[in-house]
C-alpha positions in Angstrom: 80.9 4.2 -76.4 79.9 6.0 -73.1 82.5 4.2 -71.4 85.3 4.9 -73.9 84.1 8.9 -73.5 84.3 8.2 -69.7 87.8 7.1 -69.4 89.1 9.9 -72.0 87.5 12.7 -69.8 89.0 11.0 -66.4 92.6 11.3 -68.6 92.0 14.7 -69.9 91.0 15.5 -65.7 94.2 13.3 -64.9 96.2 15.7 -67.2 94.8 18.9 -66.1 95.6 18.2 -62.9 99.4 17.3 -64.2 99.6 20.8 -65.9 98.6 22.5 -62.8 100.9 21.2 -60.8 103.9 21.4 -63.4 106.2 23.4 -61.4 105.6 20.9 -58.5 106.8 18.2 -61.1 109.7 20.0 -62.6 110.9 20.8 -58.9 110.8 17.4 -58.0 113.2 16.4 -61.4 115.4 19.5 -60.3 116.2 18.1 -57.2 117.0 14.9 -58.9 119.0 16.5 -61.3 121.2 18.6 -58.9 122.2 15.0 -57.4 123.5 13.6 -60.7 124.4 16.9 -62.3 125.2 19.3 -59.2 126.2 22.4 -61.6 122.7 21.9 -63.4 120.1 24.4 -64.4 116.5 23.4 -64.9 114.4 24.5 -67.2 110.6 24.0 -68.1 110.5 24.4 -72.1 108.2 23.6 -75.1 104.2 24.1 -75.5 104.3 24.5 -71.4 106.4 27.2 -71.4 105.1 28.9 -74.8 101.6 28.4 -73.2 100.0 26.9 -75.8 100.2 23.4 -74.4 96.8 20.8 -74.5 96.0 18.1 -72.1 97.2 16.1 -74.1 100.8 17.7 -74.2 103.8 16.5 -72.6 106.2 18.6 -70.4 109.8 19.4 -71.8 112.1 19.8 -69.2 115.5 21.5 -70.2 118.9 20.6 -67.7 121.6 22.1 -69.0 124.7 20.8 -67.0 128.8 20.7 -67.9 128.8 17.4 -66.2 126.4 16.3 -69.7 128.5 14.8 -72.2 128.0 16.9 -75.8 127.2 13.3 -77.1 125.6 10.3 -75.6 124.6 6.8 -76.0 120.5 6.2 -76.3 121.4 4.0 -73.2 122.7 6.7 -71.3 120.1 9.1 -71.8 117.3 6.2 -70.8 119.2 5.2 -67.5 119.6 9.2 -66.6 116.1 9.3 -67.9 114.4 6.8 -65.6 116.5 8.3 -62.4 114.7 12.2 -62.6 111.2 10.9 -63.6 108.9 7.8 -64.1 105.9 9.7 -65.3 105.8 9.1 -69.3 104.4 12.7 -70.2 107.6 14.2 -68.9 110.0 15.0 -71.8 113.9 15.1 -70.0 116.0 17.3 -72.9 120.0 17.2 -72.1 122.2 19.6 -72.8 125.6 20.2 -72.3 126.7 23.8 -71.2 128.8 24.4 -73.9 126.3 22.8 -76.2 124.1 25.1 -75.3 125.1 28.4 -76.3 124.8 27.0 -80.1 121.2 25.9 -79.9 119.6 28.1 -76.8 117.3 29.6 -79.6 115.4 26.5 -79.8 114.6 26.4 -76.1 113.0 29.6 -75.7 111.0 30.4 -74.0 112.0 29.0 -71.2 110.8 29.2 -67.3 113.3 28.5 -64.8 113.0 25.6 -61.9 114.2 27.2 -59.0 114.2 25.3 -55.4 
Protein backbone atom coordinates (compact mmCIF):
# COMPACT_ATOMS: atom_id res chain seq x y z
CA UNK A 1 0.00 0.00 0.00
CA UNK A 2 2.93 2.55 0.76
CA UNK A 3 4.18 2.03 -2.61
CA UNK A 4 0.83 2.37 -4.42
CA UNK A 5 0.48 5.90 -2.27
CA UNK A 6 4.15 6.62 -3.43
CA UNK A 7 3.59 6.46 -7.11
CA UNK A 8 0.10 8.44 -6.88
CA UNK A 9 1.92 11.41 -5.04
CA UNK A 10 5.03 11.28 -7.69
CA UNK A 11 1.87 11.55 -10.49
CA UNK A 12 -0.04 14.16 -8.62
CA UNK A 13 3.82 16.04 -8.41
CA UNK A 14 4.20 14.99 -12.19
CA UNK A 15 0.90 16.81 -12.86
CA UNK A 16 1.41 19.84 -10.88
CA UNK A 17 4.36 20.45 -12.53
CA UNK A 18 2.21 19.96 -16.04
CA UNK A 19 -0.26 22.67 -14.82
CA UNK A 20 2.36 25.06 -14.06
CA UNK A 21 3.83 25.00 -16.96
CA UNK A 22 0.52 24.96 -19.17
CA UNK A 23 1.15 27.99 -21.21
CA UNK A 24 4.60 26.47 -22.00
CA UNK A 25 2.62 23.44 -23.31
CA UNK A 26 -0.13 25.18 -25.13
CA UNK A 27 2.72 27.38 -26.91
CA UNK A 28 4.40 24.59 -27.98
CA UNK A 29 0.83 23.03 -29.70
CA UNK A 30 0.35 26.68 -31.12
CA UNK A 31 3.37 26.59 -32.93
CA UNK A 32 2.43 23.26 -34.23
CA UNK A 33 -0.84 24.33 -35.11
CA UNK A 34 0.12 27.59 -37.10
CA UNK A 35 2.16 24.94 -39.36
CA UNK A 36 -0.84 22.91 -40.27
CA UNK A 37 -3.44 25.53 -39.76
CA UNK A 38 -1.50 28.99 -40.51
CA UNK A 39 -4.81 31.23 -40.05
CA UNK A 40 -5.27 29.42 -36.47
CA UNK A 41 -6.08 30.83 -33.13
CA UNK A 42 -5.18 28.96 -29.96
CA UNK A 43 -6.90 28.76 -27.16
CA UNK A 44 -6.48 27.25 -23.58
CA UNK A 45 -10.20 26.27 -22.52
CA UNK A 46 -12.12 24.01 -19.97
CA UNK A 47 -11.37 23.52 -15.96
CA UNK A 48 -7.79 25.26 -16.85
CA UNK A 49 -9.08 28.21 -17.96
CA UNK A 50 -12.24 28.38 -15.57
CA UNK A 51 -9.62 27.69 -12.76
CA UNK A 52 -11.16 25.09 -11.15
CA UNK A 53 -8.93 22.37 -12.74
CA UNK A 54 -7.35 19.21 -10.29
CA UNK A 55 -4.18 17.36 -10.84
CA UNK A 56 -5.83 15.11 -12.19
CA UNK A 57 -7.44 17.37 -14.96
CA UNK A 58 -6.62 17.36 -18.53
CA UNK A 59 -5.83 20.63 -20.62
CA UNK A 60 -8.44 21.61 -23.40
CA UNK A 61 -6.80 23.31 -26.02
CA UNK A 62 -9.25 25.24 -28.41
CA UNK A 63 -7.74 25.98 -32.40
CA UNK A 64 -10.14 27.46 -34.14
CA UNK A 65 -8.88 27.67 -37.90
CA UNK A 66 -10.91 28.15 -41.56
CA UNK A 67 -8.56 25.69 -42.90
CA UNK A 68 -10.68 22.92 -40.18
CA UNK A 69 -13.25 21.19 -42.06
CA UNK A 70 -16.89 21.87 -40.12
CA UNK A 71 -16.92 17.96 -40.23
CA UNK A 72 -14.25 15.30 -39.89
CA UNK A 73 -13.45 11.79 -39.88
CA UNK A 74 -12.28 10.26 -36.23
CA UNK A 75 -9.16 9.47 -38.39
CA UNK A 76 -8.49 12.84 -39.28
CA UNK A 77 -8.80 14.33 -36.00
CA UNK A 78 -6.31 11.39 -34.51
CA UNK A 79 -3.64 11.99 -37.29
CA UNK A 80 -3.99 16.04 -36.67
CA UNK A 81 -4.07 15.00 -33.08
CA UNK A 82 -0.80 13.05 -32.80
CA UNK A 83 1.05 15.96 -35.00
CA UNK A 84 0.44 19.08 -32.08
CA UNK A 85 0.91 16.86 -29.01
CA UNK A 86 1.93 13.33 -27.66
CA UNK A 87 1.28 14.02 -24.10
CA UNK A 88 -2.25 12.13 -23.26
CA UNK A 89 -3.57 14.82 -20.67
CA UNK A 90 -3.72 17.30 -23.52
CA UNK A 91 -7.31 17.65 -24.86
CA UNK A 92 -6.92 19.12 -28.80
CA UNK A 93 -10.76 20.61 -29.56
CA UNK A 94 -11.17 21.60 -33.46
CA UNK A 95 -13.19 24.09 -34.62
CA UNK A 96 -13.86 25.54 -37.70
CA UNK A 97 -14.12 29.41 -37.90
CA UNK A 98 -17.39 29.54 -39.15
CA UNK A 99 -18.32 26.76 -36.80
CA UNK A 100 -17.47 28.66 -34.23
CA UNK A 101 -19.57 31.58 -33.99
CA UNK A 102 -22.55 29.02 -33.25
CA UNK A 103 -21.01 27.31 -30.31
CA UNK A 104 -18.26 30.04 -28.81
CA UNK A 105 -20.49 29.97 -25.63
CA UNK A 106 -19.37 26.68 -24.75
CA UNK A 107 -15.68 27.62 -24.86
CA UNK A 108 -15.60 30.31 -22.46
CA UNK A 109 -13.67 31.23 -20.79
CA UNK A 110 -11.03 31.05 -22.70
CA UNK A 111 -7.24 32.34 -22.42
CA UNK A 112 -5.49 32.98 -25.52
CA UNK A 113 -1.93 31.26 -26.73
CA UNK A 114 -0.02 33.95 -28.01
CA UNK A 115 3.66 33.45 -29.38
Amino acid sequence: MTEFLMEYFRLLEKNRKFFDNAMITARQVERRAKKIFDDCQVFIVGSFAEGRHKLSSDLDILIISQKIPEKFSFEWYCNIVKRLSDDNRVNIHLVNKRKFKEVKRLYWPRIEVVP
